[in-house]
C-alpha positions in Angstrom: 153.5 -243.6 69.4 156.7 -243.9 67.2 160.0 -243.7 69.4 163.5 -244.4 68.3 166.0 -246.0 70.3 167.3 -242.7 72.0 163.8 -242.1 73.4 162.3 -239.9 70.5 159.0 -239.9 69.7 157.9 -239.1 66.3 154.5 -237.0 65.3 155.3 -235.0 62.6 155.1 -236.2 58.9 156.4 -234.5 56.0 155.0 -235.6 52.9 156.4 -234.6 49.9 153.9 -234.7 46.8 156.4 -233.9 43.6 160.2 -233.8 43.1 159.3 -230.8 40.5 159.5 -227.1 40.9 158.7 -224.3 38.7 161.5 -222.5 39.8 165.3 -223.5 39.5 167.2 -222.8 43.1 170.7 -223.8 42.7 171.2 -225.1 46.6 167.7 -227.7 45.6 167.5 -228.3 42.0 172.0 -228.9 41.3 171.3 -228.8 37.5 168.8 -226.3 35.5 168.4 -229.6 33.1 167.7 -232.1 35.7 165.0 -234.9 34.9 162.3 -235.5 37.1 160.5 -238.7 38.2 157.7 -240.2 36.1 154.0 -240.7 37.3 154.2 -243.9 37.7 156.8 -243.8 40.2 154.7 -241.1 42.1 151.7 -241.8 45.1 148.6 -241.4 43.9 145.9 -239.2 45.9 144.6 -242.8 47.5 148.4 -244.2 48.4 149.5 -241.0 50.1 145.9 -241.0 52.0 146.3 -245.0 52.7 150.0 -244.3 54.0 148.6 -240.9 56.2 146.0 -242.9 57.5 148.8 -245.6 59.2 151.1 -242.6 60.3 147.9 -241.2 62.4 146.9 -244.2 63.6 150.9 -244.6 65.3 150.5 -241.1 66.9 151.1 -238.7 64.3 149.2 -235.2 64.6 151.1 -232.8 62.6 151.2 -232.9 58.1 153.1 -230.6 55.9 153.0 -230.7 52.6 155.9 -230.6 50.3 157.9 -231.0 47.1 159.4 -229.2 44.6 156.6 -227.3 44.3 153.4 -229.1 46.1 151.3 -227.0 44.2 151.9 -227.8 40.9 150.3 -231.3 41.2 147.4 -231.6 38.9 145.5 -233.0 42.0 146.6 -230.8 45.0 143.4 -229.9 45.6 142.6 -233.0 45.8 145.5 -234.6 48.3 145.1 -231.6 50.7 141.3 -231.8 50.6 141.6 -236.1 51.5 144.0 -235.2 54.3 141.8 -232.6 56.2 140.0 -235.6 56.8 142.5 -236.6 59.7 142.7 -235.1 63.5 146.0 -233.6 62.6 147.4 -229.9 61.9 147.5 -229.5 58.1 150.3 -227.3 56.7 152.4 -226.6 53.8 155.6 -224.9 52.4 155.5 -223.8 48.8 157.2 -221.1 47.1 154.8 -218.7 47.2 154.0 -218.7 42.8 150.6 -220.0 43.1 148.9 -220.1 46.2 146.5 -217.0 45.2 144.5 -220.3 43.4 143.9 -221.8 46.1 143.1 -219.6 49.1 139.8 -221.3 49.2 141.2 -225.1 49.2 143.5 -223.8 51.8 140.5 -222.1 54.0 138.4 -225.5 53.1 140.8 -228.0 54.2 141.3 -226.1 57.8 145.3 -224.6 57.1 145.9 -221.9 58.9 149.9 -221.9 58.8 151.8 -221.8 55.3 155.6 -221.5 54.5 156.6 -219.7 51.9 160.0 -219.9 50.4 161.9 -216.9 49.6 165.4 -216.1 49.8 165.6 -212.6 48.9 163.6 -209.3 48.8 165.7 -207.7 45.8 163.9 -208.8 42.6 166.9 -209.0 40.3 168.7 -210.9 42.8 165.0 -213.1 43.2 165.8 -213.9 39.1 169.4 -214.7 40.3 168.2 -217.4 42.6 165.0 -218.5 41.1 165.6 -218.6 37.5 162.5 -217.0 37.2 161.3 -213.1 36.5 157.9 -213.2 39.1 159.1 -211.4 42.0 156.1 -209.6 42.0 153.6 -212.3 41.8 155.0 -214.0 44.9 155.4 -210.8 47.1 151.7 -210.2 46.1 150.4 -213.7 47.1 152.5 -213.6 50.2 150.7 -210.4 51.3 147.4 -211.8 50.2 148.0 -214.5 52.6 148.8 -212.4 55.0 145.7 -210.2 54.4 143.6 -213.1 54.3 144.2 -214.2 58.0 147.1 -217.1 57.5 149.8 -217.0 59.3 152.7 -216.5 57.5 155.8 -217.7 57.9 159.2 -216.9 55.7 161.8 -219.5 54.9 165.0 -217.8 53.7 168.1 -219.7 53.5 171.3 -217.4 54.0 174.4 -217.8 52.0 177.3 -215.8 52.5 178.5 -213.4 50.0 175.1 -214.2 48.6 172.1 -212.7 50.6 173.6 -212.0 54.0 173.1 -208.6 53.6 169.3 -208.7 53.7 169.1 -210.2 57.0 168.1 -206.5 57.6 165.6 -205.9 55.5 163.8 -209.0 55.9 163.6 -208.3 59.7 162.2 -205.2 59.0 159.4 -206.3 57.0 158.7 -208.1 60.4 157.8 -204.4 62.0 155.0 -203.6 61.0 153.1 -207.2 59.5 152.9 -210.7 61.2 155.3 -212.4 59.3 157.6 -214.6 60.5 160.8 -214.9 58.8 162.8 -217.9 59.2 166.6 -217.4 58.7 167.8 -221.0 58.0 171.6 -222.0 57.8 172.3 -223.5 54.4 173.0 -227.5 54.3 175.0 -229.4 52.3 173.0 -232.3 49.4 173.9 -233.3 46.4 176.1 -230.9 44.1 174.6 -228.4 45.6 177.9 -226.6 45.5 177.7 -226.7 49.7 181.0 -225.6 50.9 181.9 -224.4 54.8 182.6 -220.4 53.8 179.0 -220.3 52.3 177.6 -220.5 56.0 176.3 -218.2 57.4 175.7 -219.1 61.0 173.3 -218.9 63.3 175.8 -216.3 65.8 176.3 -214.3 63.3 172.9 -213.9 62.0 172.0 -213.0 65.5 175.2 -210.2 65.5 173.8 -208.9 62.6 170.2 -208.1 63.6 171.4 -206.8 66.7 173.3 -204.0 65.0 169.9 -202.0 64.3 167.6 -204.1 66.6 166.6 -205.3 69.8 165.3 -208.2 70.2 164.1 -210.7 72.9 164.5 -214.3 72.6 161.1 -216.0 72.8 160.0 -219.7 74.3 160.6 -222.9 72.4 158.6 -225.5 71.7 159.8 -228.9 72.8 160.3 -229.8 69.0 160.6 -226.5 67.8 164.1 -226.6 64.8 163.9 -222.7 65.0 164.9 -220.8 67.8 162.6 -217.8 67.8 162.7 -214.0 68.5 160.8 -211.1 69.3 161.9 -207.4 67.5 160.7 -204.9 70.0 157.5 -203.0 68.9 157.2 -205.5 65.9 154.2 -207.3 64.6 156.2 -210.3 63.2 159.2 -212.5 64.4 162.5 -213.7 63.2 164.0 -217.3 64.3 166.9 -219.0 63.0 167.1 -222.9 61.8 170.5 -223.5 63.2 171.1 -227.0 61.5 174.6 -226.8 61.1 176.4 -224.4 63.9 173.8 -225.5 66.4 172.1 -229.1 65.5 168.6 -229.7 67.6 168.6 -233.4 66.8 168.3 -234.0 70.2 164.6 -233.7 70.4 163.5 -234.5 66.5 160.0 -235.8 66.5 160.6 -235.4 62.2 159.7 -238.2 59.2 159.8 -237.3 55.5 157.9 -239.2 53.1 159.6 -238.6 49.3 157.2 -237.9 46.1 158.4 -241.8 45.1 157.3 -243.1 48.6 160.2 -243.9 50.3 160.8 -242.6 54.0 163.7 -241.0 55.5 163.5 -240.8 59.4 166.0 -238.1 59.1 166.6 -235.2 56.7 170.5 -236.4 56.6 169.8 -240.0 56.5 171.1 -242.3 53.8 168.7 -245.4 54.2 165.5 -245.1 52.5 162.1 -247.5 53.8 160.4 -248.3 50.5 156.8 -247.9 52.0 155.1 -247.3 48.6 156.2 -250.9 46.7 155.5 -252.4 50.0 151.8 -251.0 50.0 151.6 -251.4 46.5 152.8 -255.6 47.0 149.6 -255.3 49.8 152.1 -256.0 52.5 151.7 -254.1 56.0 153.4 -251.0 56.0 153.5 -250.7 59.5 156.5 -252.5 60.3 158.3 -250.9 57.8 157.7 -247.9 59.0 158.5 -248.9 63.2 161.7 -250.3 62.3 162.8 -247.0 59.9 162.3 -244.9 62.8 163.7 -247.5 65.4 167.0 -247.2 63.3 167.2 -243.7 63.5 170.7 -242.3 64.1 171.3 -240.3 67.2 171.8 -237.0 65.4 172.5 -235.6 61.5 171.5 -238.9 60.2 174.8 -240.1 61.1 177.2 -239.0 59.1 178.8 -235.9 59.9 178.7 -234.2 63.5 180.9 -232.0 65.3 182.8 -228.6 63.7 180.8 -228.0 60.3 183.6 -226.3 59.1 185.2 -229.3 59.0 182.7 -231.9 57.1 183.7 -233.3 53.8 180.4 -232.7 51.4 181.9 -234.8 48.9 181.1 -238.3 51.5 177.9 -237.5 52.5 175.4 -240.0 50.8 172.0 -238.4 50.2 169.4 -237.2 47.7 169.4 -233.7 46.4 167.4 -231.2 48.2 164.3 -231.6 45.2 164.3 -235.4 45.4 163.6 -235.5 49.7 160.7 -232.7 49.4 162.5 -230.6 52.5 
């Protein structure tokens, strides 16, 4: 098992498969004209199944799948397909565009659980965020998914002034279908134009939905990042990812693996382990990998904690949003 030095132990792997995205978020891709990373510098299908392989061998039982856009890899199939081999639960988060191709690869490779990005349910204001006019196709997909048995969770990141008025309407869509919509608070990366009034936090998303709702908080997880409720007489849930009012770094069991092969130990975290030259050199990767989570700083990868309202994006070191894979 992977532990840190404050006791953590770490089971959950986040591998993300592509820095690029067919859609143009302003809070993950900074610039509409942004360059991605070339082939070469990407894992092939046998590197990210050599590199799963040691992560389950040190205790790791959970996969999601990220990017950009994981689905947009030529050989997605493929990747997802190699990793069902593992005793672990396979998931993914994708934006929702394309996953009516590959309900059967999904069914196939045992996922049962899929994200699905999407931060409003106003389809000019989808074109507003996205960049892209296909509202419709990703509502339909999402309800395919939901009609074909997977459950469905919703990952909407709230900006103020933006799409806080929706917190609403997305938890009715929870009344009367399982989905399970995940209000998350929205972080600061790399000119991502982050700034402290753009936060919406996780109180008063809570004050919001309790203006029309009632709701009842429901049991965490020991890892869980979202803190979870129950609408009365709903099918579906609501939760809220509290990273910045109310950090849960306390008991983070989370690694992320970039398209390029580097690990973060922390979403936040400035140091990168360069797993993919090391396995490409035919060194072990295993001790790379022990001593990036050994390092692991006690919370927010160590460089802001406290007040958000009062963190300076312009000093925090990190990749954008696109280039970690979530």
């Amino acid at each position: 098992m992977l532990k840190d030095n404050f006791g953590r132990a770490h089971d959950y792997l986040r591998i993300s498969l592509t820095d690029v995205c067919n859609f143009r978020c302003q809070y993950c891709i900074p610039d509409e004209n942004t360059s991605f990373m070339p082939s070469s510098r990407l894992m092939t299908v046998d590197e990210i199944d050599a590199i799963a392989r040691e992560f389950v061998k040190l205790g790791v039982n959970k996969i999601r799948l990220t990017g950009g856009e994981p689905l947009v890899r030529k050989d997605f199939a493929e990747i997802v397909l190699a990793l069902s081999k593992f005793p672990v639960e396979l998931t993914l988060t994708t934006n929702g565009l394309r996953t009516n191709e590959f309900i059967d690869v999904f069914k196939k490779a045992g996922i049962k659980s899929i994200n699905v990005s999407l931060d409003t349910l106003d389809k000019e204001q989808f074109f507003t965020i996205t960049k892209r006019n296909v509202f419709e196709k990703v509502w339909n997909n999402i309800q395919q998914l939901i009609d074909e048995g997977f459950h469905v969770k919703v990952n909407t990141v709230v900006m103020r002034d933006f799409n806080d008025s929706e917190i609403l309407d997305f938890i009715e869509w929870t009344k009367k279908q399982p989905v399970h919509v995940r209000f998350i608070e929205f972080m600061p990366f790399d000119k991502n134009q982050w700034n402290t009034q753009k936060v919406f936090s996780y109180q008063e998303i809570i004050d919001v939905a309790a203006t029309k709702y009632s709701f009842l908080r429901m049991k965490d997880g020991a890892t869980e990042t979202a803190k979870k409720f129950k609408p009365l007489g709903h099918e579906g849930t609501f939760a809220v990812i509290s990273t910045m009012s109310a950090p849960f770094c306390g008991n983070c069991n989370r690694m992320r693996l970039t398209a390029d092969g580097k690990m973060k130990n922390c979403l936040f975290s400035k140091g990168e382990a360069d797993i993919l030259t090391a396995l490409r050199n035919s060194e072990d990767i295993v001790p790379i990998i022990k001593q990036c989570v050994a390092s692991k700083a006690e919370a927010l990868g160590g460089q802001f904690q406290g007040d958000y309202k009062k963190i300076d994006a312009t000093k925090i070191d990190n990749r954008s949003m696109i280039n970690i894979g979530g």
